[in-house]
TORMARGU-345924 format. One line per 3 residues: number of its first residue (from 1); their letters; for each residue x, y negated, z of N, C-alpha, C. Coordinates in steps of 0.1 Angstrom, whole numbers, m for minus. Each point is the difference from the previous one (the first is absolute). Example, Ala and Ser with C-alpha at 12.3 -4.5 7.8 and 13.67 -1.06 7.14 Angstrom:
BEGIN
1 = AS = 132,57,78,m9,m12,0,9,m12,0 | m4,m11,m7,9,m11,0,m8,m11,8
// end
This chain:
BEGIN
1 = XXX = m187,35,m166,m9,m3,m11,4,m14,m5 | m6,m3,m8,3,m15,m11,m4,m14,9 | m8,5,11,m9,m10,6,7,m2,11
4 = XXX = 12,10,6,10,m3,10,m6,8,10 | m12,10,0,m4,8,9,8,14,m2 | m4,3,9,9,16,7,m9,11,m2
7 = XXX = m1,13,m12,m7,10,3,8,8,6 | m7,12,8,7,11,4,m6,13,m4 | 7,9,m4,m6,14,m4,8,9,10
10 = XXX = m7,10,5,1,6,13,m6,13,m3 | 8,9,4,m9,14,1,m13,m1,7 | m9,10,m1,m19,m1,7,6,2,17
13 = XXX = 6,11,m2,5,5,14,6,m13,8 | 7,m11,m5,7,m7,10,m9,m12,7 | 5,m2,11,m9,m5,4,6,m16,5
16 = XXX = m14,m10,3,1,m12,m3,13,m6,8 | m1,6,12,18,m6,13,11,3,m11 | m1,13,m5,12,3,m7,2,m5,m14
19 = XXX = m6,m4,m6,0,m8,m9,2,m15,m1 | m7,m5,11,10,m17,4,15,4,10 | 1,9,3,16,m1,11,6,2,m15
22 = XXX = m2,9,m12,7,0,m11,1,m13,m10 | m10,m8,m1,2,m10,m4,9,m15,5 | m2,4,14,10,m9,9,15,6,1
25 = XXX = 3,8,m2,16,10,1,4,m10,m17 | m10,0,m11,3,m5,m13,m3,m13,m1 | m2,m8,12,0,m17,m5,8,m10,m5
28 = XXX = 16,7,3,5,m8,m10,5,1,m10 | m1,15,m5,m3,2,m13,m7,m6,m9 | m14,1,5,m17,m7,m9,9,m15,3
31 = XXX = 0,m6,6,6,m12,1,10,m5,m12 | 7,7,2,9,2,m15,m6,m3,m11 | m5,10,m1,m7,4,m13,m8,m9,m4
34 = XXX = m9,m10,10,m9,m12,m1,9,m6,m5 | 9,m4,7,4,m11,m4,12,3,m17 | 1,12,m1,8,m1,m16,m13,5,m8
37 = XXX = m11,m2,1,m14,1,m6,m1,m13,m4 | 0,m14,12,m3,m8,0,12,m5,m11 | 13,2,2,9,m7,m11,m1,5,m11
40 = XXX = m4,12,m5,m3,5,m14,m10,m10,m5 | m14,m5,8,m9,m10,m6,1,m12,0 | 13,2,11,0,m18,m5,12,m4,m10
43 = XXX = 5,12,m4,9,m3,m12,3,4,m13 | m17,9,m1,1,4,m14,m13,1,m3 | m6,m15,m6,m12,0,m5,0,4,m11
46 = XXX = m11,10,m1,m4,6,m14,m8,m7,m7 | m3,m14,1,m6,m11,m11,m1,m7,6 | m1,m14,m10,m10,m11,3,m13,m4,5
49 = XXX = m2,0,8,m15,m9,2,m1,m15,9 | m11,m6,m2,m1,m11,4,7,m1,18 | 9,m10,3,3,0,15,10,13,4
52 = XXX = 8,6,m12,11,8,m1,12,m7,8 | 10,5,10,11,m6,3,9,16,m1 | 13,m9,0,10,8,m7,12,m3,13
55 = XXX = 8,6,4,12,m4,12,15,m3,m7 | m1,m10,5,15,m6,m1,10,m6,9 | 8,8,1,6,m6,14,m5,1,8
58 = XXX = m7,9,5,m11,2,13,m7,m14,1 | m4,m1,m11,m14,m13,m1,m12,5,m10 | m11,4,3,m8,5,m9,m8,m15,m6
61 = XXX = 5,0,m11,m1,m10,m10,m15,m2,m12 | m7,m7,0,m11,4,m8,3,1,m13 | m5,12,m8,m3,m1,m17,m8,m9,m6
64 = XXX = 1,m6,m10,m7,m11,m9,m3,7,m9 | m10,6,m9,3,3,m12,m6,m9,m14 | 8,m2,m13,m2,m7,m8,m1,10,m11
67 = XXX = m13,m1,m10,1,9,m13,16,m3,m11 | 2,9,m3,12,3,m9,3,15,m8 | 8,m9,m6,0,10,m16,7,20,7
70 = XXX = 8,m4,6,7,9,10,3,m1,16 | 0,13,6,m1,m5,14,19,m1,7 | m2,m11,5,13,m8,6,m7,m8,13
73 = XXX = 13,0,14,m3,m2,5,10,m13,2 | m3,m8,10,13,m13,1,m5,m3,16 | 14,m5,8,m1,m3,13,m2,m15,m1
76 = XXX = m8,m10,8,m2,m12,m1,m4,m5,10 | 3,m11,1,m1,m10,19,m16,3,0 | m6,6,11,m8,6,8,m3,15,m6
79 = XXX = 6,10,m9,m4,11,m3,6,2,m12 | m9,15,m2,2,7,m13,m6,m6,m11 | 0,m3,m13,m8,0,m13,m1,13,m5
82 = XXX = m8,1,m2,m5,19,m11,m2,m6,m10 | 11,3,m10,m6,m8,m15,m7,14,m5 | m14,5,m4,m5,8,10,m7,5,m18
85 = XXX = 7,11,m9,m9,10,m12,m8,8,6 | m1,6,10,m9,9,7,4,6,19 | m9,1,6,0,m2,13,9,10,6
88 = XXX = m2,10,m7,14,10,0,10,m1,0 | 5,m9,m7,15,m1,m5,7,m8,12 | m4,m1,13,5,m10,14,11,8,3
91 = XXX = m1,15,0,10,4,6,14,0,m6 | 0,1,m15,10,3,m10,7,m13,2 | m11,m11,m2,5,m14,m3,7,m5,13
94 = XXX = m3,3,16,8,m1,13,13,6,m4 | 2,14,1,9,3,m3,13,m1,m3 | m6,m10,m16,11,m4,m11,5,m14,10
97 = XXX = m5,m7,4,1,m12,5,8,4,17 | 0,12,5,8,4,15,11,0,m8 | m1,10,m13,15,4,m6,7,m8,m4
100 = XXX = m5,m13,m2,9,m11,m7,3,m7,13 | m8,m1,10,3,m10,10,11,10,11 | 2,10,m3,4,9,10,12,m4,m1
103 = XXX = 8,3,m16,11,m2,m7,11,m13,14 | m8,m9,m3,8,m12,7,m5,m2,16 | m7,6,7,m5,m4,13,12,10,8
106 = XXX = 3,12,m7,10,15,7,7,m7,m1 | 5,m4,m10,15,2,m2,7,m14,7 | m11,m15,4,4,m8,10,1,9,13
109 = XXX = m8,6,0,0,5,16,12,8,2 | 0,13,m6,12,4,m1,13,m6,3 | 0,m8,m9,18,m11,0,m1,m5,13
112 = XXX = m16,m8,4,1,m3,14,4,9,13 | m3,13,m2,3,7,8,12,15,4 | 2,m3,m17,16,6,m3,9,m14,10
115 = XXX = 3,m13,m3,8,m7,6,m4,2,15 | m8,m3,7,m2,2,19,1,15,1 | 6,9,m5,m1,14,6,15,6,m10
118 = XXX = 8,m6,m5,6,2,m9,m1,15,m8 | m11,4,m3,m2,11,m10,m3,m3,m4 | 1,7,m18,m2,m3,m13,m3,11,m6
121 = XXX = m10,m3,m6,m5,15,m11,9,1,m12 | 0,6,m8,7,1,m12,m10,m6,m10 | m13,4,4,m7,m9,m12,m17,7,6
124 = XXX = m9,m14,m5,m11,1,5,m13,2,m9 | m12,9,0,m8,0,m5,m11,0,5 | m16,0,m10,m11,0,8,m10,7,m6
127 = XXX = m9,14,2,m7,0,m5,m12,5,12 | m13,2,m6,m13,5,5,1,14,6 | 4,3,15,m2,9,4,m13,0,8
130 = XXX = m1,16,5,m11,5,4,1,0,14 | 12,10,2,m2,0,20,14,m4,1 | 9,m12,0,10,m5,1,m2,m11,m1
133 = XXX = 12,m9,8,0,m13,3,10,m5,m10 | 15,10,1,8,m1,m8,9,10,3 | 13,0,m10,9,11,4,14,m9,m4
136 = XXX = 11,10,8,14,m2,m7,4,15,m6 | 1,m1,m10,9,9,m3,13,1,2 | 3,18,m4,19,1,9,9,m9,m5
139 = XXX = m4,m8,m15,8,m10,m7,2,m12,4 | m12,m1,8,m4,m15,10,m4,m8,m7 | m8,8,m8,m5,m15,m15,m20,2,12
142 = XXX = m4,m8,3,m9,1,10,m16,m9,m12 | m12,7,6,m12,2,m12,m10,m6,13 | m8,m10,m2,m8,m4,6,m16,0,m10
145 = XXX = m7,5,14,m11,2,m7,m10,m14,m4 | m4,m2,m13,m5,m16,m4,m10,m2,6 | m6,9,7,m18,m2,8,4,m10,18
148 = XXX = 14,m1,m3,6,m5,14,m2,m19,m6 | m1,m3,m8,m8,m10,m5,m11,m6,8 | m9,9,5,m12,m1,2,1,m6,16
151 = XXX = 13,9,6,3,m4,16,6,m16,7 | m4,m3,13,6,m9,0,15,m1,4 | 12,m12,m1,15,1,m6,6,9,12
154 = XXX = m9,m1,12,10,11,11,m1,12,m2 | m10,6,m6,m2,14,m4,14,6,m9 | m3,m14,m11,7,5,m14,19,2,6
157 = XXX = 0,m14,13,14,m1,1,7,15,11 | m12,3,8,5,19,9,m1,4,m14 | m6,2,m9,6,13,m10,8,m2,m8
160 = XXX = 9,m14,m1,13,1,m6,8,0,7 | 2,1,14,7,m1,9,0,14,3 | m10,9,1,m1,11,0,10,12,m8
163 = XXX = m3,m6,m11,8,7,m13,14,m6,1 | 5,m13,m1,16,m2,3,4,9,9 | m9,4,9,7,4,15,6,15,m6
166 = XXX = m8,5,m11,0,15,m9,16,m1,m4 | 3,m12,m5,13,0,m8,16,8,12 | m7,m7,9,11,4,16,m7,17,3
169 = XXX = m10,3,3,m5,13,3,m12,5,m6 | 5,11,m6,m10,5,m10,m11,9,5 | m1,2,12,m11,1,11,m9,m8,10
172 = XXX = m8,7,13,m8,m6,5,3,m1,9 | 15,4,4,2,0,19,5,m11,8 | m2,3,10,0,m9,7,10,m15,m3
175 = XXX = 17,1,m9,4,m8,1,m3,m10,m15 | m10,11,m8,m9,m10,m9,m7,m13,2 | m9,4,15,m10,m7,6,7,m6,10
178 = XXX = 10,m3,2,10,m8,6,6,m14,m11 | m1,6,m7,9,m11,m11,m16,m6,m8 | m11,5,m2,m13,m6,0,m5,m10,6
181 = XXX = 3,5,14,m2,m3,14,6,m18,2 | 14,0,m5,12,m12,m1,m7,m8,m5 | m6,2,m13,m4,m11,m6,m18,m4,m5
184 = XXX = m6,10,9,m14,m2,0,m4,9,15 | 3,m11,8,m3,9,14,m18,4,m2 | m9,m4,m3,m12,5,5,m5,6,m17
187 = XXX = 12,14,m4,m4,6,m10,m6,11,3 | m8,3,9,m7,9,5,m15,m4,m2 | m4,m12,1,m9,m8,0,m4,m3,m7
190 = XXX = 8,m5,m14,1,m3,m14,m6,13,m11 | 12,7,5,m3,16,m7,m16,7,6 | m4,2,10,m9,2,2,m15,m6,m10
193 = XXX = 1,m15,m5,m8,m6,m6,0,m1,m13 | 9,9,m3,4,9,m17,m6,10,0 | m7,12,7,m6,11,3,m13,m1,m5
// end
């Protein structure tokens, strides 16, 4: 539920033992799911209101908002400004501001992490996905998702390291998570707190 509680729907017939041993067989499932419940809300507010924070770099930053002609957002020493036409417009206006900031934050990291792993993409993009972190394609031109903005820089740096590793193996086996492994040993730990 919205409030971070647990309902359960159960046949009449089943009974109460059997219905907690089934909810404990599924704890780390619901676990999961909390917790990519929990990062859906903390990274996609659907408006403005007073004491609104927004995540940046795995720092949840407070919103300001100022009346204006159009809604625009701007990053500033202690937070967000919402130059703020209507309370709605927070999400559109984030957005435009990940997409511009995204442009230059990848593509340092990238270069940083193309030189210590010597892979190289053929070319880099970024847009708003939904259940992806990022991809390489077979061309090796590699697409990061801009909501990776919101993470802090260890997150963002396993999922470029992740995808380089794509350019060498275009799979998930074992000698993927080996060459993952080289240059982000606790990417298991990392990747888990992308879920």
């Amino acid at each position: 539920m919205s409030d971070g509680s647990l309902q359960v729907s159960a046949p009449v017939w089943m009974g109460r033992e059997e219905i907690d041993r089934f909810v404990a067989s599924k704890e780390t499932w619901i676990r999961q799911r909390v917790l990519r419940l929990d990062t859906h809300r903390k990274t996609n507010p659907a408006s403005y209101e007073p004491g609104s924070r927004l995540w940046y770099l795995g720092e949840a930053l407070p919103v300001h908002a100022q009346k204006a002609s159009r809604n625009r957002l701007s990053l500033e020493e202690g937070g967000f400004c919402f130059h703020m036409a209507s309370p709605e417009g927070l999400e559109a206006a984030w957005r435009r501001l990940y997409s511009r900031m995204a442009e230059s934050f990848f593509r340092q990291k990238v270069r940083e992490w193309s030189e210590r792993t010597g892979l190289m993409p053929k070319g880099l993009r970024h847009r708003f996905y939904k259940s992806r972190w990022g991809c390489c394609g077979l061309d090796n031109v590699i697409t990061l998702n801009t909501m990776l903005m919101a993470y802090e820089e260890a997150l963002v740096d396993y999922v470029v390291v992740h995808e380089l590793a794509h350019i060498c193996h275009k799979h998930h086996r074992k000698p993927f998570w080996e060459l993952v492994g080289r240059f982000i040993p606790d990417y298991r730990e990392r990747r888990a707190r992308l879920l």
